[in-house]
N, C-alpha and C positions, 0 to 999 in steps of 0.2 A: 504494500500500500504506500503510494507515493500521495504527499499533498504538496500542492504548490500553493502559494500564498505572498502576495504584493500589496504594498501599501506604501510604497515609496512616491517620493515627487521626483520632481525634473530635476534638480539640483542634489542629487543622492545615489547609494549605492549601498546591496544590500548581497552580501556573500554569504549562503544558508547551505549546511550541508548532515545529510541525518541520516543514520546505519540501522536498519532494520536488522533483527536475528529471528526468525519464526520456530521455534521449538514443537515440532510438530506434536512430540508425543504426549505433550502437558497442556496443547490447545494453548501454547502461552507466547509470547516474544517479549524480547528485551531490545531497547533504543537508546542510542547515541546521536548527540546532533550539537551543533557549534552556529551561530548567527553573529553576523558583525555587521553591524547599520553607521552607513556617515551622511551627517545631513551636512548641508552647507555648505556644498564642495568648493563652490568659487569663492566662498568669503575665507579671511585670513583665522578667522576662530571656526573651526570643524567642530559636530556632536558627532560622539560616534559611544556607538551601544553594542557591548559584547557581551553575548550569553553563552553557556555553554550549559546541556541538561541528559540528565539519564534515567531513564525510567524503563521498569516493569510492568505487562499486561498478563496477567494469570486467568486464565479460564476456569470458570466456577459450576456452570452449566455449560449444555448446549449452546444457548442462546446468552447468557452472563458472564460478564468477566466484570474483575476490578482492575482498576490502572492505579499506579504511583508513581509520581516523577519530581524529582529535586534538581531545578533549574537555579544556576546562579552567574553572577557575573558585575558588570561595575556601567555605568553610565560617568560621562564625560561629556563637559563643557555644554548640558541643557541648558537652555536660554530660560529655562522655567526653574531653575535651581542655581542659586551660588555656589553652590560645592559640588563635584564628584559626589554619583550614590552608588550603595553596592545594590545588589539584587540578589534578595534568597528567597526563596519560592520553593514548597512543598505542595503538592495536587494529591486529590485522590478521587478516584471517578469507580462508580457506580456505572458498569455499561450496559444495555440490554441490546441487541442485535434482531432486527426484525427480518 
């Protein structure tokens, strides 16, 4: 399962890259993925937002699984912030599959 996903402007660049594993025999996978955003390109102060995130999907049922994934990484130079922010992030999803 590939997503693609855009949300960038004219003035930006966005390098996304994410390893699927499908563990057939536990109905499960495990993911890897790395994201690097820069806004602003032509001005002399760049944002640029680096995540990096790994997560598990376990099969519960047929049609249920649960997801877990701990993304983190640092934001730089937001125009909506004076200081560098980090980024930690824990998900947990509930999936049902119709």
């Amino acid at each position: 399962r590939v997503l693609f996903r855009s949300h960038m402007g004219t003035d930006s660049e966005d390098m996304f890259f994410e390893v699927n594993y499908h563990i057939t025999g536990l109905n499960s996978r495990v993911k890897i993925s790395y994201d690097r955003e820069r806004h602003n390109l032509s001005s002399s102060t760049k944002s640029t937002k680096t995540e990096a995130s790994i997560g598990v999907e376990l099969g519960v049922k047929d049609n249920m699984s649960i997801e877990g994934e701990y993304t983190f990484g640092e934001i730089k130079n937001d125009n909506s912030s004076k200081s560098d922010r980090k980024i930690n992030m824990f998900m947990v999803n509930l999936n049902y599959h119709f």
